[in-house]
C-alpha positions as CSV (number, residue, x, y, z in Angstrom):
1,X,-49.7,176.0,137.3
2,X,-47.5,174.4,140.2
3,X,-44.5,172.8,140.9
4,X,-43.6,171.0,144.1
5,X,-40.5,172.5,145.7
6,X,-38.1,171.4,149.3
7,X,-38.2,175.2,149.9
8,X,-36.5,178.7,148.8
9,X,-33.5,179.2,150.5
10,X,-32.3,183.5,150.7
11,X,-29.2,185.1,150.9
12,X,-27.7,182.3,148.9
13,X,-23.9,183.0,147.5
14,X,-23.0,179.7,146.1
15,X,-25.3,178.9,143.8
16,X,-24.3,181.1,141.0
17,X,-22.8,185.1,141.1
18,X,-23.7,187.8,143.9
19,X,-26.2,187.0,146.1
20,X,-29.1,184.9,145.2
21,X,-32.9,183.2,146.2
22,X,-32.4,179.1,145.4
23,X,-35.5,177.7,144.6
24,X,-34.7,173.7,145.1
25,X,-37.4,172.0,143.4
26,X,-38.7,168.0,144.2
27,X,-37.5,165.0,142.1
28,X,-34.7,164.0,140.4
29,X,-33.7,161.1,137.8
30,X,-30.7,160.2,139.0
31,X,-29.4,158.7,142.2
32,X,-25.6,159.8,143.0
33,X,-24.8,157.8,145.5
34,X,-22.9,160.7,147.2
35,X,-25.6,163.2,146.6
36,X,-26.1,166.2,149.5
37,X,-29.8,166.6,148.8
38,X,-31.4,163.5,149.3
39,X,-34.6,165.4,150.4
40,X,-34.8,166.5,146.3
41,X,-34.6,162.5,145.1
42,X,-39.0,162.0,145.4
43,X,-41.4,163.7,143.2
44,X,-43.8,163.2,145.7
45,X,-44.0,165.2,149.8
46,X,-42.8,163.4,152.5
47,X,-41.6,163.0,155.7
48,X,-38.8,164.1,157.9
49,X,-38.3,162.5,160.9
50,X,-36.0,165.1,163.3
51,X,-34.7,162.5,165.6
52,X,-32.4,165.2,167.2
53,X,-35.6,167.1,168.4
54,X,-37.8,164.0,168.9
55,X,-38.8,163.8,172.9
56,X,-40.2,160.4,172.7
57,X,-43.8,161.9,174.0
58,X,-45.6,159.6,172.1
59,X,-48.1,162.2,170.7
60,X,-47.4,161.0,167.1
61,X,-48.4,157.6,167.9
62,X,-52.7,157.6,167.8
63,X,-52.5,159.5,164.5
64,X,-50.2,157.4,162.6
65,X,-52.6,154.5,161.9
66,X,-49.7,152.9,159.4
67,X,-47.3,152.5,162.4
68,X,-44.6,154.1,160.3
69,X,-44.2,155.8,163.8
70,X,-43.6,153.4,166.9
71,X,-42.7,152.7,170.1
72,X,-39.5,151.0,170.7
73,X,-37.8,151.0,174.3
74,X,-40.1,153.7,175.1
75,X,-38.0,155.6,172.1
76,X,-40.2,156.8,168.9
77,X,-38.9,155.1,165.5
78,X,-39.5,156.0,162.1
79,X,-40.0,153.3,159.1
80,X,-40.1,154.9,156.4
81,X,-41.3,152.1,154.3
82,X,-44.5,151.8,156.1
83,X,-45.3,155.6,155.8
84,X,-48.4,156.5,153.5
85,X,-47.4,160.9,153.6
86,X,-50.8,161.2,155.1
87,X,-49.2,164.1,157.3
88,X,-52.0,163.7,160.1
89,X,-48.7,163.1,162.7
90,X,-47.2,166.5,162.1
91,X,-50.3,168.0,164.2
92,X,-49.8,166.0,167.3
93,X,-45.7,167.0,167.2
94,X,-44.9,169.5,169.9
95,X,-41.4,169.3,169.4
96,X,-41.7,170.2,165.9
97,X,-39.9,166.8,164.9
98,X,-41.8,165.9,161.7
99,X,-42.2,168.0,159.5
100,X,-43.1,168.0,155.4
101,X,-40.9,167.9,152.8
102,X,-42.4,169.3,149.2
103,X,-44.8,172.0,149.0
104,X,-47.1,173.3,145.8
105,X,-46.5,176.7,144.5
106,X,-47.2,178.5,141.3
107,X,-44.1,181.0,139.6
108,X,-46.1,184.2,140.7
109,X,-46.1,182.7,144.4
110,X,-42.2,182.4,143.8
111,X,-41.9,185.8,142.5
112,X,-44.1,187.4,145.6
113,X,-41.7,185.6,147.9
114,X,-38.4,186.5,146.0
115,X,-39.6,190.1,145.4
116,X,-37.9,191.6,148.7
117,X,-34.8,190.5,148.0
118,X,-34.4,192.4,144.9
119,X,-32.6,195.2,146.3
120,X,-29.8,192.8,147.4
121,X,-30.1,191.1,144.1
122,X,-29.4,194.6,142.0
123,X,-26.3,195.5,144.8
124,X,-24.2,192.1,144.4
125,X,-25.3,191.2,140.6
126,X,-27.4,188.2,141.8
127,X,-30.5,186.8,141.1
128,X,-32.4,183.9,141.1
129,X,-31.3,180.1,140.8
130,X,-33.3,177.2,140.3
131,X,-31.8,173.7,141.2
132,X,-32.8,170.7,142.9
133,X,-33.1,167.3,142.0
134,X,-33.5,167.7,138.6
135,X,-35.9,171.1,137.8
136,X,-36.1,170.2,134.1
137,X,-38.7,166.9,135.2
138,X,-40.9,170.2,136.1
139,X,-40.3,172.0,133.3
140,X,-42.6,173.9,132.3
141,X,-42.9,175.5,135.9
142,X,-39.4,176.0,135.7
143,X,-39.9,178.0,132.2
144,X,-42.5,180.2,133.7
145,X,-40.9,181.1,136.4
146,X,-37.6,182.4,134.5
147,X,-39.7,183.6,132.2
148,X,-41.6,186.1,135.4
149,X,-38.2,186.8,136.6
150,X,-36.7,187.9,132.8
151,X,-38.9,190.2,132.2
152,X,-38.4,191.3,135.8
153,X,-34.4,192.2,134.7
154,X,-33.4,189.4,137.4
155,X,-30.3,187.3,136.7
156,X,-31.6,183.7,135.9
157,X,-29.3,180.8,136.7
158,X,-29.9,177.2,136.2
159,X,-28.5,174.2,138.3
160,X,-28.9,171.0,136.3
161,X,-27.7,167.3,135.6
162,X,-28.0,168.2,132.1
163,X,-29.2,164.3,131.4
164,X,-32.9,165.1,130.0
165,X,-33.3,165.1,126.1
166,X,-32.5,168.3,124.4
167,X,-35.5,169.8,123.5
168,X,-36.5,169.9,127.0
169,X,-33.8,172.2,127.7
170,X,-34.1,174.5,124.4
171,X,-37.5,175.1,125.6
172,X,-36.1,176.9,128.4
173,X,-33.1,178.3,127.7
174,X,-33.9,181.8,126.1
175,X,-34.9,183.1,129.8
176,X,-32.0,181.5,131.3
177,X,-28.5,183.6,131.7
178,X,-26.6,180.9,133.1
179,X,-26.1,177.2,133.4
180,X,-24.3,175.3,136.1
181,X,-24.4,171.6,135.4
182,X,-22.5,168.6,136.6
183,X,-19.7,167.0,134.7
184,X,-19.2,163.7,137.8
185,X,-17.6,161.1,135.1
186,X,-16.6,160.9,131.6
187,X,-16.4,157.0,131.7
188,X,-19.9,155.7,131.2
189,X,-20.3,152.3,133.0
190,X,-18.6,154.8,135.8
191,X,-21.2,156.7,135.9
192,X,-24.0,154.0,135.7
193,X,-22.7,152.7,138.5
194,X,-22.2,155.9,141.1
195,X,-25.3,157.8,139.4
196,X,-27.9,155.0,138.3
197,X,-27.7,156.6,134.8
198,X,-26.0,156.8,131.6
199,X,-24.0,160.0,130.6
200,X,-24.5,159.9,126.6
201,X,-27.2,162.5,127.2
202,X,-25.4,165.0,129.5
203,X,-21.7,164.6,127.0
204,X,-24.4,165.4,124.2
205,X,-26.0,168.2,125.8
206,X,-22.8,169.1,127.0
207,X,-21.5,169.7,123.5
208,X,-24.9,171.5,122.5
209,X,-24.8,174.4,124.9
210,X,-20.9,174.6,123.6
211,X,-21.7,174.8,120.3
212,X,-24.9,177.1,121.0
213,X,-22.7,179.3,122.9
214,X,-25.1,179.6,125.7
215,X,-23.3,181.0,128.9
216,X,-22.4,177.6,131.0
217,X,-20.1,176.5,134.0
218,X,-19.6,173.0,134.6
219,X,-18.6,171.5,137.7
220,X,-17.0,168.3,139.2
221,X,-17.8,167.1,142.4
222,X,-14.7,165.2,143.8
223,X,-15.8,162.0,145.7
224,X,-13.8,159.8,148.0
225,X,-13.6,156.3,145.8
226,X,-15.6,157.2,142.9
227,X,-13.6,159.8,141.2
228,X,-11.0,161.1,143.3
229,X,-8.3,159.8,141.2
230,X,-6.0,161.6,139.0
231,X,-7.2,158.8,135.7
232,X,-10.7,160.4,136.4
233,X,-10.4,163.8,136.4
234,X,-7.8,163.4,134.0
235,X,-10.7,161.9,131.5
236,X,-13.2,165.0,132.6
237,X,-10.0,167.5,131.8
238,X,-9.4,165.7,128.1
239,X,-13.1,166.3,127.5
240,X,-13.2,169.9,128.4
241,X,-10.1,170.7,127.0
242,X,-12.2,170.4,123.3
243,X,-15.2,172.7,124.3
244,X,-14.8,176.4,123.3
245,X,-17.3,178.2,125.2
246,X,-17.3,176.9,128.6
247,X,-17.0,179.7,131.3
248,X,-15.0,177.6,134.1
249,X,-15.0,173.7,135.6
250,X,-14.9,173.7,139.4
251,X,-13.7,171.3,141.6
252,X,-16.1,170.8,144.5
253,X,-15.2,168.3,147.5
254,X,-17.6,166.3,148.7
255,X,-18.5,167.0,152.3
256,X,-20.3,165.0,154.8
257,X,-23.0,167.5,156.0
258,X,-26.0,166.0,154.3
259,X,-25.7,162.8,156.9
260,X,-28.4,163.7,159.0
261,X,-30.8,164.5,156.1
262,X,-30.4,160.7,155.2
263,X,-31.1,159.9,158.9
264,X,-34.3,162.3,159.2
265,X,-35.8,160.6,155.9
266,X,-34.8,157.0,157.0
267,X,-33.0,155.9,154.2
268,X,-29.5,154.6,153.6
269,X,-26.8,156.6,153.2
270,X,-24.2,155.0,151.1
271,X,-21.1,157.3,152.1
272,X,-21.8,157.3,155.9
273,X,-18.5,158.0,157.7
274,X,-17.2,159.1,154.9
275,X,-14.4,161.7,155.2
276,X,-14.0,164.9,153.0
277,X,-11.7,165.3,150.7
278,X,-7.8,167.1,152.3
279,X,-7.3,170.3,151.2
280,X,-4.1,169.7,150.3
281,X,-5.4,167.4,147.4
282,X,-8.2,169.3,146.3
283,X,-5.0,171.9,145.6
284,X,-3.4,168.9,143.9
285,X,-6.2,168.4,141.6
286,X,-6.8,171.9,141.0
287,X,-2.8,172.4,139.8
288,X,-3.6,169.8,137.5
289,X,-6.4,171.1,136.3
290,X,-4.4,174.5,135.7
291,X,-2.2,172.6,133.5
């Protein structure tokens, strides 16, 4: 069995308790239009043009047949929609400009990988997380590799949009010890619009982890003209405020770092120049939150 992952990323500390491995797997079924990872958003590998490190050599050229790479101004370009992910360009890049996004491994290739970082794992109460995209769409990779890691005595954490059907989840869930998923609207033509997809699934399985009383955080990410509003987070408030179980619901600002990941893929990115959100504000929302 594989799954396709972006890559493992060590010595991780905010993506769940202590410190942890984040395995960030490929896909996802939503499209927030603010989202950090766009890398996550195909199922399929790809490419990722570095235009930071490209030297304009011209290497690339003979082997991309598609002309996804070209000459322009004696400058190298990247069109994306002419790309077929054949890959044969990355050989011919010096500069180490292109490189793949999405590579196949099985949960005992994760494990081998992880396995060093144990130690650190045992000293700081981590673990292991597993986010994305969406890593339910690869579920049954994703239950094998908790399932290696459980037995293993490792802390198993869970990053998800929560917006797959139920069952997918309950499949799952016994090897998992904790849950991190995003609450981004209540209102759902809102969230249609920021996220290409309903909500009614994530409220449902929202209320099903409450009643289950599985361990679960929820979290809000705060984003310039979308829900950084006090009528927003005041609807996300009124529905926690009903849920018995939940652990904690963190703020999280949005912050423009993932621009140049939208740039290397050559896609749009809808919150270019986009500011983050003050600090002073974020401590605003947070108060209210309190109260």
């Amino acid at each position: 069995m594989e799954g396709l992952i972006t890559h493992i990323q060590r010595m991780s500390i905010h993506d769940g308790p202590g410190i942890r491995s984040t395995i960030f797997m490929k896909g996802c079924n939503l499209r927030c239009k603010w989202c950090h990872n766009p890398e996550t958003f195909s199922p399929l590998p790809e490419i990722e043009w570095i235009q930071d490190k490209c030297i304009s050599c011209g290497a690339c050229l003979n082997t991309c047949h598609p002309k996804a790479l070209y000459l322009e101004e004696e400058k190298v370009k990247f069109n994306k929609s002419n790309c077929t992910a054949c890959f044969d360009c990355i050989t011919n890049c010096f500069p180490e400009a292109i490189r793949k996004i999405g590579r196949k491994i099985t949960p005992n290739e994760v494990f081998s990988e992880v396995e060093p970082d144990f130690s650190f794992f045992k000293e700081s109460n981590g673990g292991i997380t597993i986010s994305g995209g969406e890593p339910i769409l690869q579920a049954e990779f994703v239950r094998e590799t908790f399932l290696l890691f459980h037995k293993a005595g490792i802390h198993t954490a869970l990053e998800t949009n929560l917006s797959l059907s139920w069952g997918k989840y309950e499949a799952i869930l016994p090897y998992v010890d904790l849950i991190m998923a995003d609450l981004k609207l209540v209102e759902e033509n809102s969230h249609m619009k920021w996220t290409g997809n309903t909500n009614r699934q994530i409220k449902e399985n929202i209320l099903k982890l409450d009643q289950q009383n599985y361990p679960y955080i929820l979290r809000t990410p705060v984003i310039p003209h979308v829900n950084d509003n006090e009528e927003s987070l005041l609807q996300i408030i009124h529905f926690v405020s009903n849920l018995k179980n939940l652990i904690k619901l963190e703020l999280l600002p949005f912050h423009p770092l993932a621009a140049s990941k939208y740039k290397n893929l050559g896609i749009s990115n809808p919150f270019e120049g986009t500011g983050t959100i003050s600090p002073v504000k974020m401590q605003q929302y947070k108060h209210l939150l309190q109260q």
